[in-house]
C-alpha positions as CSV (number, residue, x, y, z in Angstrom):
1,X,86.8,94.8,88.5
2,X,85.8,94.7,84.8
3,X,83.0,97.6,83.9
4,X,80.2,98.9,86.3
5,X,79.4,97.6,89.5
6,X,75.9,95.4,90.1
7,X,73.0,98.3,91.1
8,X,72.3,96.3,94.2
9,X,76.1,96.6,95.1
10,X,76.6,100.2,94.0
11,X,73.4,100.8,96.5
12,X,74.8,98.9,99.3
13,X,78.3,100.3,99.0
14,X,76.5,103.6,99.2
15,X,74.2,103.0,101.6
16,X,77.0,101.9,104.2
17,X,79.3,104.9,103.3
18,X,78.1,106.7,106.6
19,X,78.1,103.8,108.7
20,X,81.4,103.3,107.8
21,X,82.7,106.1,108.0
22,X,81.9,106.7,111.7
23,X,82.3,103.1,112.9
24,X,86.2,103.7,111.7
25,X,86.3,107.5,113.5
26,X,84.6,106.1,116.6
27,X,87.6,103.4,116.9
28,X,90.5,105.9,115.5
29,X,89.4,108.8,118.2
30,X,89.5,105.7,120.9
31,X,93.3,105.1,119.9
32,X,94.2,108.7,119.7
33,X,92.2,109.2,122.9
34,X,94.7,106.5,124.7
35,X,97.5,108.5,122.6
36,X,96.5,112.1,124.4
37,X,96.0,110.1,127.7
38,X,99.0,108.0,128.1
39,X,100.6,108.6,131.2
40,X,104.0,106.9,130.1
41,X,104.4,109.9,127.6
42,X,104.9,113.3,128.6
43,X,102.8,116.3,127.4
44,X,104.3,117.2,124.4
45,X,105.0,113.5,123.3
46,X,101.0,112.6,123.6
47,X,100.4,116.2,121.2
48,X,102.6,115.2,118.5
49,X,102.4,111.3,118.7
50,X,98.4,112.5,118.4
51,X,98.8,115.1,115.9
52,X,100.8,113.0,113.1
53,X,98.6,110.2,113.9
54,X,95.6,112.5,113.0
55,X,97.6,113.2,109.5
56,X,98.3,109.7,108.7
57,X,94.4,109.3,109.4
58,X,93.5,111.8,107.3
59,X,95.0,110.2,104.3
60,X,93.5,107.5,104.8
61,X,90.0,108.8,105.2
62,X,90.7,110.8,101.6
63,X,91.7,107.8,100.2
64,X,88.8,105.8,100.6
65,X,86.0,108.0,101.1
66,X,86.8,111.4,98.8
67,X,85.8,109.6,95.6
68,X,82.7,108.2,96.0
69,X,81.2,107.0,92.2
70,X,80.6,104.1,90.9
71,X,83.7,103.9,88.8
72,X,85.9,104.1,91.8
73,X,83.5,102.0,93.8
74,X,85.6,98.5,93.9
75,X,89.2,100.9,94.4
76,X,87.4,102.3,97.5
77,X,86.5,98.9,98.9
78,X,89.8,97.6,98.2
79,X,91.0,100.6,100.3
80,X,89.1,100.6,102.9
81,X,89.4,96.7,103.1
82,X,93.0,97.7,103.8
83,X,92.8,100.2,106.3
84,X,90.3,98.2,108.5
85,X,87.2,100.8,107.5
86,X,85.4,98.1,105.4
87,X,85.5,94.5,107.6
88,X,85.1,91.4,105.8
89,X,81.8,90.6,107.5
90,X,80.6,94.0,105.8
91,X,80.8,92.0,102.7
92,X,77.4,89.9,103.0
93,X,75.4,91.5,101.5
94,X,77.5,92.5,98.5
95,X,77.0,90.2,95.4
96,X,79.6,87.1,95.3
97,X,81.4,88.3,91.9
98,X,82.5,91.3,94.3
99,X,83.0,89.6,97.1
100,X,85.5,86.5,95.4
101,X,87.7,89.7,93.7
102,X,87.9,91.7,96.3
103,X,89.1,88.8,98.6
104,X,91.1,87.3,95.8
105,X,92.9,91.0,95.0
106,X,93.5,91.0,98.7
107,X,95.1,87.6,99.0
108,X,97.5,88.1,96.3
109,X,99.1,91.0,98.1
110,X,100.2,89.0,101.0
């Protein structure tokens, strides 16, 4: 994205940071839940299968949400498009600039 981002997006993006944010954790701690609670691994399995999923998970979350300006605004998006934290239908409201580069930046990496 070339220079600043639209005020109305920069407000949404920022405005939805939180909701993000825990709509993500809400699903993640539901698959490491199932992780800590599946009966077809043993004890030990379900700690460590949990505990590097938490560390891969925590990447992720510093990734897209530990730089929160307006310069690294579109990055973050693109991130958490990525990861599954940003949904395409989150992308309504955003102006349609934003919305036809992010979808075009994500296409070309298939």
């Amino acid at each position: 994205m070339n220079g600043k981002p639209k005020e109305s997006d920069w407000k949404q993006y920022s405005d939805m940071i939180e909701l993000l944010k825990e709509r993500y954790l809400k699903e993640t701690n539901q698959r490491l839940s199932a992780i800590l609670t599946d009966v077809d691994r043993s004890a030990t399995d379900q700690f460590w299968d949990t505990f590097n999923e938490m560390k891969k998970e925590k990447k992720v979350l510093q990734e897209c949400l530990d730089r929160h300006s307006r310069s690294y605004m579109y990055l973050s998006m693109l991130l958490m498009l990525r990861h599954g934290m940003l949904k395409e239908k989150d992308l309504s409201g955003f102006s349609e600039e934003l919305r036809e580069q992010l979808t075009t930046h994500l296409k070309m990496e298939l």
